[in-house]
C-alpha atoms as one frame of an Amber mdcrd trajectory, in Angstrom:
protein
 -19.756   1.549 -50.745 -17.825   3.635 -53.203 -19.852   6.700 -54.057 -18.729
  10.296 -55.840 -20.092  12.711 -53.168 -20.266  16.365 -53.291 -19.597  18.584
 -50.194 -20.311  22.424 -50.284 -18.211  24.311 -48.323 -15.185  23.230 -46.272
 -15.358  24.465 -42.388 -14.536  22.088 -39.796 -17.575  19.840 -40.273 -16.936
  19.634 -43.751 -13.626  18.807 -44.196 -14.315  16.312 -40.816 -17.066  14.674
 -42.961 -15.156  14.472 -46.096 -12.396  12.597 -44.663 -14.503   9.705 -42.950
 -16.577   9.594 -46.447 -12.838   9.032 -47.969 -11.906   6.757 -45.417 -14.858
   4.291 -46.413 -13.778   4.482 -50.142 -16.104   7.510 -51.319 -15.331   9.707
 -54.212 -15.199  13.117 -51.726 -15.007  16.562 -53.552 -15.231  19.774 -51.663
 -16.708  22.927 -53.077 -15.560  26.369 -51.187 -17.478  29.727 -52.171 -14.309
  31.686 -50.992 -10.432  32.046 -52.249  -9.665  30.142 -49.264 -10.938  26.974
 -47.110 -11.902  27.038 -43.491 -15.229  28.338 -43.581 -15.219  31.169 -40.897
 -12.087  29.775 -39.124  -9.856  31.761 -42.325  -7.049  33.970 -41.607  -6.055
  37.944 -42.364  -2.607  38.560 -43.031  -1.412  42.088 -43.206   2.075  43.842
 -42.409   3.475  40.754 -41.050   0.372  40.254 -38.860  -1.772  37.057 -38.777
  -4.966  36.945 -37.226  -7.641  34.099 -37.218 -11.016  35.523 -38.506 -13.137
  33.075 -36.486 -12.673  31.128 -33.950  -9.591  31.857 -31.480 -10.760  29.412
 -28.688  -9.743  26.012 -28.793 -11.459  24.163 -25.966 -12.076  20.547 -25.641
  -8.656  18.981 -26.830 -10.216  15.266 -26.294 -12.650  15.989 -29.341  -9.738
  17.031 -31.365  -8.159  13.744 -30.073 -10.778  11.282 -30.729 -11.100  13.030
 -34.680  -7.134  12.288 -35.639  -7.511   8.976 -33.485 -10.160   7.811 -35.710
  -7.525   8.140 -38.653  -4.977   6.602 -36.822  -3.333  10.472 -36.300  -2.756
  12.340 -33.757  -3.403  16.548 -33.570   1.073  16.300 -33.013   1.260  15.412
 -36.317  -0.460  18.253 -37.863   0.441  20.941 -35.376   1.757  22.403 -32.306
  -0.727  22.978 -28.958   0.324  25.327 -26.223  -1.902  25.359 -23.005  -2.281
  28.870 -22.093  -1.363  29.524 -18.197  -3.366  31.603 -17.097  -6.024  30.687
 -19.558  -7.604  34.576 -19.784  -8.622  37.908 -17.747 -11.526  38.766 -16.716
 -12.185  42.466 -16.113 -14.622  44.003 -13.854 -13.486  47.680 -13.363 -10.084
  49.928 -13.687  -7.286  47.736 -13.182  -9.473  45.147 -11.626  -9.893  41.792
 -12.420  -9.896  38.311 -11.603  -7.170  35.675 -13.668  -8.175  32.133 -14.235
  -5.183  30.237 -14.393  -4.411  26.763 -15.734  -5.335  24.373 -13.088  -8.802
  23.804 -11.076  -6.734  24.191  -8.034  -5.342  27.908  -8.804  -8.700  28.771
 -10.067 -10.252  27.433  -6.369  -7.677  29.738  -4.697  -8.697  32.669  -6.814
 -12.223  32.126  -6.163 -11.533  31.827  -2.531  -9.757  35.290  -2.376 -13.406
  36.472  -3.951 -15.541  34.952  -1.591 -14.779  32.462   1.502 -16.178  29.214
   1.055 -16.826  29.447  -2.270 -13.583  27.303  -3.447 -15.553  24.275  -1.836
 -18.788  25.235  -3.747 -16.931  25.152  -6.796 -15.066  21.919  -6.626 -18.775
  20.276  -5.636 -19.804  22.418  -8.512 -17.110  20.823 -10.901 -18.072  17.773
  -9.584 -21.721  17.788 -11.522 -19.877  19.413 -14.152 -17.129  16.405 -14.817
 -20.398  14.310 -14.954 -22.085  15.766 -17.322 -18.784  16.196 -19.497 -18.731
  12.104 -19.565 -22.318  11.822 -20.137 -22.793  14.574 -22.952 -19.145  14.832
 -24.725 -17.906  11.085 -24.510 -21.575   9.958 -25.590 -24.880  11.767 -26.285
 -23.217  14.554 -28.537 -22.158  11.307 -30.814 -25.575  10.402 -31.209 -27.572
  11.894 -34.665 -30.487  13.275 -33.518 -32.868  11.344 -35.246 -34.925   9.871
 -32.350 -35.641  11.640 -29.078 -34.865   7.854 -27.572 -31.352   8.976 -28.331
 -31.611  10.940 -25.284 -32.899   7.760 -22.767 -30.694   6.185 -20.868 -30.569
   4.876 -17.537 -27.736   7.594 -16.878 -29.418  10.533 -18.927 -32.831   9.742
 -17.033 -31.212  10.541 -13.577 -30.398  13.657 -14.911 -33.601  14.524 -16.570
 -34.061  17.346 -14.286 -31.250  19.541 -15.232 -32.825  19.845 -18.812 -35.607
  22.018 -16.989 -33.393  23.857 -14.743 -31.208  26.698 -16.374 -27.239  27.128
 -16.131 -28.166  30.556 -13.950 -30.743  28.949 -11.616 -27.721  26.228 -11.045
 -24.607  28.584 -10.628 -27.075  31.181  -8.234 -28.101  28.399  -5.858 -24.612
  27.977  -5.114 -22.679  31.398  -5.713 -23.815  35.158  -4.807 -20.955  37.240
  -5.627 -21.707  38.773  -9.400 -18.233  38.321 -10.210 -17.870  34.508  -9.351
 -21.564  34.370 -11.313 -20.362  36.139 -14.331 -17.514  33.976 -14.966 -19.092
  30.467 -14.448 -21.720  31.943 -16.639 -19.354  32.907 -19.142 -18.546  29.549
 -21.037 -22.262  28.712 -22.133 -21.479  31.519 -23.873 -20.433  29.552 -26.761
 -23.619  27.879 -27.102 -24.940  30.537 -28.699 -27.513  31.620 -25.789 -28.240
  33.099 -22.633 -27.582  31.614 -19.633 -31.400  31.711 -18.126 -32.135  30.022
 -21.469 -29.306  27.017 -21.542 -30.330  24.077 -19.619 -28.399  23.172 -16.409
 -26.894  20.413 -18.094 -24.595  21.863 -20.264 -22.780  22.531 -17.012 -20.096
  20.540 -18.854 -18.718  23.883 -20.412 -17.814  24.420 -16.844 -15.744  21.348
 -17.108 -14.008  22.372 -20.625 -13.142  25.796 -19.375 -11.923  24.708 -15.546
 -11.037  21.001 -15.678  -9.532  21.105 -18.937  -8.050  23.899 -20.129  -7.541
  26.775 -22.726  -4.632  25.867 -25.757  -3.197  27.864 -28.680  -2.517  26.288
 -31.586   0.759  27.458 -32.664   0.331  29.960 -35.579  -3.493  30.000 -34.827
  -6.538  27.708 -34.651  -6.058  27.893 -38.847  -3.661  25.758 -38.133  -6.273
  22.676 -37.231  -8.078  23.585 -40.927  -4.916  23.131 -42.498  -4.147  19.737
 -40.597  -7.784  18.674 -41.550  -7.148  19.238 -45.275  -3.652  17.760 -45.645
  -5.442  14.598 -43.734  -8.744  14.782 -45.724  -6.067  15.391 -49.243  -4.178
  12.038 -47.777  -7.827  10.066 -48.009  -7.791  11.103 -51.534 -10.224  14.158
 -51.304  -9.987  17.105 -53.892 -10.920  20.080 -52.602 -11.671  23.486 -55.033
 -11.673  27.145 -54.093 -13.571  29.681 -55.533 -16.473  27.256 -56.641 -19.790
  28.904 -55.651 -22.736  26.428 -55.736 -25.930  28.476 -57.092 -28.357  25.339
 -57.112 -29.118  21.692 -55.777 -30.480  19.716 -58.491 -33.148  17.681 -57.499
 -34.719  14.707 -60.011 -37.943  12.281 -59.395 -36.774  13.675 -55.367 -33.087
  13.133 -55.521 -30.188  14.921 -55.593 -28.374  14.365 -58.425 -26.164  17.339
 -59.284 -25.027  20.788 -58.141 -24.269  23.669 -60.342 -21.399  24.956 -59.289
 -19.820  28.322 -61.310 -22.283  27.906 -64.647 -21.191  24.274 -64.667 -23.120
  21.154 -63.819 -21.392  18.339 -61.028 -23.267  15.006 -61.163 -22.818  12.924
 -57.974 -24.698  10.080 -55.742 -24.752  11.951 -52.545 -24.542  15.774 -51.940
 -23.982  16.924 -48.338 -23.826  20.702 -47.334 -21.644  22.003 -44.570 -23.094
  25.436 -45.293 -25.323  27.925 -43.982 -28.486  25.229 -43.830 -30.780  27.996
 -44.027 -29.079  29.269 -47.350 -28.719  25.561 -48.574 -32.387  25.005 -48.864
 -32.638  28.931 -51.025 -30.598  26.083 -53.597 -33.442  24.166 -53.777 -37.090
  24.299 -55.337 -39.584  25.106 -52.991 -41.490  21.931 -52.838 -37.976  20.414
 -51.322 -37.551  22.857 -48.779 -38.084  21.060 -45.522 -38.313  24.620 -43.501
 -39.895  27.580 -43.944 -38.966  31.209 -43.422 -41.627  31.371 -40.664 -39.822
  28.405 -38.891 -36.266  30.111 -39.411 -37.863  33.621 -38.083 -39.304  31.355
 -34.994 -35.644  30.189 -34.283 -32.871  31.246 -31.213 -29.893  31.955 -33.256
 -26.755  32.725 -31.327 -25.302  36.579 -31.829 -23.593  37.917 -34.427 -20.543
  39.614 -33.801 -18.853  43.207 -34.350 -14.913  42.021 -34.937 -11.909  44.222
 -34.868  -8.435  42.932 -36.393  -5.587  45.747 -34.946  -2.386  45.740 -34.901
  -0.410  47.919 -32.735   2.911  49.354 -33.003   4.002  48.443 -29.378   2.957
  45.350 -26.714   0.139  46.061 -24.708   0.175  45.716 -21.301  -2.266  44.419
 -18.092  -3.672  41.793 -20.540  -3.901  38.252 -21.317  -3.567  35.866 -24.529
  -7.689  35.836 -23.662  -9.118  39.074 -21.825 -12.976  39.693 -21.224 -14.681
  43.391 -20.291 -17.500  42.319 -18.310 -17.335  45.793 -16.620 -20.721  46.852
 -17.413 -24.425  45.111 -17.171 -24.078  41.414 -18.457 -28.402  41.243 -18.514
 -28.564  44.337 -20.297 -26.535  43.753 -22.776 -27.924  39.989 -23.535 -31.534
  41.396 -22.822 -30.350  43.850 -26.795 -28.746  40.586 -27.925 -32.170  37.687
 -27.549 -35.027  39.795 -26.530 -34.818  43.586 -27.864 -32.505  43.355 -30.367
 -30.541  46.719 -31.091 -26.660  47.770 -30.586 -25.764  47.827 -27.343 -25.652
  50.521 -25.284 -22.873  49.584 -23.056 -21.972  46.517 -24.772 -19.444  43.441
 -22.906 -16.113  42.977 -25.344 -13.680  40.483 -25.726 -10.253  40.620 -26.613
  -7.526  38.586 -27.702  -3.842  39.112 -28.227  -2.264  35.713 -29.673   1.362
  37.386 -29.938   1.365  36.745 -26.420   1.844  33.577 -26.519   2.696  33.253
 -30.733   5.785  35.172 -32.111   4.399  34.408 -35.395   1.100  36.007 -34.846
   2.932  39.778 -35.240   6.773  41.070 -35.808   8.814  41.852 -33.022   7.800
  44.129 -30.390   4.535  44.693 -31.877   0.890  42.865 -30.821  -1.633  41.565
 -32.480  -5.177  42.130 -31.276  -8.647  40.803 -32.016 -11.714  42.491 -30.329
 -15.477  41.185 -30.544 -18.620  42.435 -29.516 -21.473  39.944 -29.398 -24.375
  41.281 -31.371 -27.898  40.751 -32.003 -28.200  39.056 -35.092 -30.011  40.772
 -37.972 -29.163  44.476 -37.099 -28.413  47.382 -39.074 -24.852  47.419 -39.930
 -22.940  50.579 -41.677 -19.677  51.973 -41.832 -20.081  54.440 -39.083 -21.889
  52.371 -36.351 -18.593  49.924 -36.891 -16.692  53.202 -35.804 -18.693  54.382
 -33.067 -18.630  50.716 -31.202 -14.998  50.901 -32.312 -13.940  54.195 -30.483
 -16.807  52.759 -27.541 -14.728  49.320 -26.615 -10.841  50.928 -27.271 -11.775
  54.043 -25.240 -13.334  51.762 -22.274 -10.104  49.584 -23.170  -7.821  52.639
 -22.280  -9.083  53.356 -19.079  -9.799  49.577 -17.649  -5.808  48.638 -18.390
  -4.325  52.004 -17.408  -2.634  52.605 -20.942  -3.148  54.525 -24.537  -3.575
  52.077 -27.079  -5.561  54.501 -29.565  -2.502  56.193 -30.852  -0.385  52.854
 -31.484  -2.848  51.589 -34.247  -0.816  50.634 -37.419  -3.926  49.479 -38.661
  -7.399  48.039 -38.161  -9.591  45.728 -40.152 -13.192  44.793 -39.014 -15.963
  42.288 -39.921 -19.335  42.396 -38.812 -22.941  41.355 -40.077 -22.552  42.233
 -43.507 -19.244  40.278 -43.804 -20.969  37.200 -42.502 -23.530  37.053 -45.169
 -21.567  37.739 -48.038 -18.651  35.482 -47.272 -20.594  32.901 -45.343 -24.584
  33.372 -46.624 -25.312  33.283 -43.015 -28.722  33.883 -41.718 -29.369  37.075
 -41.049 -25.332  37.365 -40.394 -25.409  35.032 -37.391 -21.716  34.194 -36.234
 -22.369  30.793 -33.978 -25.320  28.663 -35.856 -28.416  28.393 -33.802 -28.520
  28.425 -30.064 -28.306  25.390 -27.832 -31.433  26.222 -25.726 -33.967  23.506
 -24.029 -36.017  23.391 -27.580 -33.155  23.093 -29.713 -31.427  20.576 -28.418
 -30.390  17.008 -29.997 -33.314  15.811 -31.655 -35.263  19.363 -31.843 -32.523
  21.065 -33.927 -32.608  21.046 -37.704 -32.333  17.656 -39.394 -28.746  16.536
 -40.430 -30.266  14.174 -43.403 -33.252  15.928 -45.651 -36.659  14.589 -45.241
 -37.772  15.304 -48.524 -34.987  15.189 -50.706 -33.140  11.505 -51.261 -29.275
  11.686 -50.641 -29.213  15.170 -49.470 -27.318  15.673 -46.155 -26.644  18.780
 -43.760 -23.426  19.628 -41.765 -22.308  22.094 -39.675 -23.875  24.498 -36.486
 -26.977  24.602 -37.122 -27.641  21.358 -37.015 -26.594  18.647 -34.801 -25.098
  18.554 -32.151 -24.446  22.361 -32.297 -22.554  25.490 -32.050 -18.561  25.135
 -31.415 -15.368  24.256 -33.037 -15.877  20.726 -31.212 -19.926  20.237 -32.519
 -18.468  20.658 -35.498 -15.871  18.315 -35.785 -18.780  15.806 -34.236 -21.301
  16.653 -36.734 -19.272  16.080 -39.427 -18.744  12.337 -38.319 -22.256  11.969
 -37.104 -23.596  13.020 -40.976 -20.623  10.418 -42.774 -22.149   8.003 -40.003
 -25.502   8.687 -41.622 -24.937   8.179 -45.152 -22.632   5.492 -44.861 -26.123
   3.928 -42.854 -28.506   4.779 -45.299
């Protein structure tokens, strides 16, 4: 098969799909919107600060693994990984909080010191959640999503009750204390929904977080888009910034060109690792295989309020990773999923990569990124940016005992706006669409178009999901399909 194949955008699904469509002798060119490539995983540089924009998580290192393997590479060759010890903070009051460390064994010990007996409940807990990890990460996650018989197996059919129970129902029949709750809720996080929503299965976050580990890529997880582009550029794909794609031509019901900045691009196959809801505004209506009613009836994961700061001095009493879960988790999901407004008391995260990355800020200075997950789809001006601003940094004062306020050489932020300009996201989401019971696998948004001929989706909101990881998956899974069909 040697085809000329069009990709728009170039996020990790993307530039994952363009190199396995190089690797079986396509034509692959990538079309990026923006000035620079990495879809939401970019980076701000300012004042000898550098900052990722996106994701600062890197979880999962054997997904990474099994991508480079595939091109006979290795993640070594491309960049530096630093396994973060303790992993991150999480903070429950004034100067108290709990530290998960590196290993499951210091993470049993801290749990112990919370509540007696629960380091055994955890370890049987981890147990299930190793399981799963095998089941779900080193097979079903590799599987399309064309067919729900994707999902029957004799393993997956021992486990078919854990797609009915919840993550919360699980973690509560084992654990009472809110604090040991909170943070073995915490990692379904990423999947875009609430835990009484995500089915117990996905347990195998549990398994990412505690049997695996947290890393840093050295100078920032834009360091993984830049090792996917100089692999994808060593396949022979060209990839061009600044090209914004305003249509998807479609002839007799095939793709057969995109107009890309006034100009017309003929290819065989076009494949979209953008927004997929914005993809299908490309086409004519009659092609559109989902309607605005269907997008409106959809979970999407939050958006998100960021803050880029950099301060004049190190700050203290925190980690590379540091969550405020001082306040009401419920509440604030309950204005995220189910009454969506800005939060009254809302949870924050913050991260502070010059803590483990001298090249993340200049000498004796920090660098520090600050999110609040949002409802999706929410007013967003100027001034509420400032209020929620001055909310999280005065709260952030008073929980690590220090002024911070007054050390601000700067601060940039990014919010719902941001996200649909730069990355025509629906209705600003950050994360793709929500890994609940009903959008799982199968149920989620088609990867190959059912009524356009060689037109293919990519990315996290479609399979297998939100994540730096999905994504890397998905794009293989979609090269996987059209090198099939």
């Amino acid at each position: 098969m040697n085809k000329k194949i069009t990709i728009i955008g170039s996020g990790f699904s993307s530039l994952a799909a363009a190199s396995y469509l190089a690797q079986a002798g396509n034509t692959v060119t990538v079309y990026e919107k923006n000035n620079s490539i990495g879809g939401r995983a970019r980076q701000l540089k300012k004042e000898g600060f550098t900052f990722d924009i996106g994701p600062t998580w890197y979880w999962m290192p054997d997904v990474f693994e099994r991508f480079f393997n595939d091109f006979g590479k290795a993640p070594s060759n491309y960049y530096e990984l630093i396994k973060l010890s303790p992993a991150y903070s999480v903070y429950f009051g004034n100067n108290d909080f709990i530290t998960i460390e590196d290993t499951l064994d210091k993470i049993c010990n801290a749990f112990e010191a919370e509540e007696k007996g629960s380091s055994l409940k955890l370890k049987a807990f981890m147990k299930k959640a190793l399981d799963n990890y095998n089941i779900a990460i080193k097979d079903l996650v590799y599987r399309p999503g064309v067919s729900p018989l994707e999902l029957v197996t004799p393993v997956t059919m021992k486990k078919v009750g854990q797609f009915f129970s919840t993550i919360s129902k699980e973690v509560c029949k084992e654990f009472s204390n809110p604090r040991l709750v909170s943070i073995l809720e915490f990692p379904v996080l990423f999947l875009g929904a609430k835990p009484s929503n995500t089915p117990a299965f996905y347990s195998f976050m549990n398994y990412a977080d505690f049997g695996l580990g947290t890393f840093h890529p050295v100078n920032g997880m834009f360091s993984v888009i830049k090792g996917m582009k100089d692999l994808a550029e060593s396949l022979g794909v060209v990839i061009k910034t600044n090209q914004n794609v305003s249509n998807i031509i479609v002839e007799n019901g095939t793709a057969t060109a995109i107009k890309v900045n006034d100009q017309i691009i003929k290819s065989d196959i076009t494949l979209s690792g953008a927004d997929y809801h914005h993809t299908e505004t490309l086409l004519p209506q009659k092609y559109r295989q989902y309607s605005e009613a269907y997008w409106e009836r959809k979970t999407f994961a939050p958006s998100s309020l960021l803050f880029y700061v950099g301060f004049d001095k190190k700050i203290k009493n925190v980690e590379h990773h540091t969550l405020f879960f001082d306040v009401n988790f419920e509440k604030h999901a309950e204005e995220i999923y189910d009454t969506p407004a800005w939060p009254k008391d809302p949870l924050f995260y913050a991260s502070f990569p010059s803590k483990t990355d001298s090249n993340s800020a200049p000498d004796g200075k920090e660098a520090g990124i600050f999110l609040i997950p949002l409802a999706p789809g929410l007013e967003d001006t100027a001034a509420l940016r400032e209020k929620f601003y001055d909310k999280i940094m005065s709260r952030f004062e008073v929980l690590t005992g220090q002024e911070v306020k007054k050390h601000v050489i700067f601060k940039e932020s990014f919010c719902i706006n941001d996200f649909i300009k730069d990355y025509n996201s629906y209705k600003g989401n950050a994360y793709g669409l929500a890994n609940t019971l009903l959008q799982t696998a199968f149920l989620r948004p088609k990867l190959k178009s059912k009524k356009v001929k060689n037109l293919y989706f990519t990315g996290q909101l479609s399979v297998p999901g939100p994540g730096v990881p999905p994504s890397l998956i998905s794009g293989k899974l979609v090269a996987g399909l059209i090198e099939k069909n």
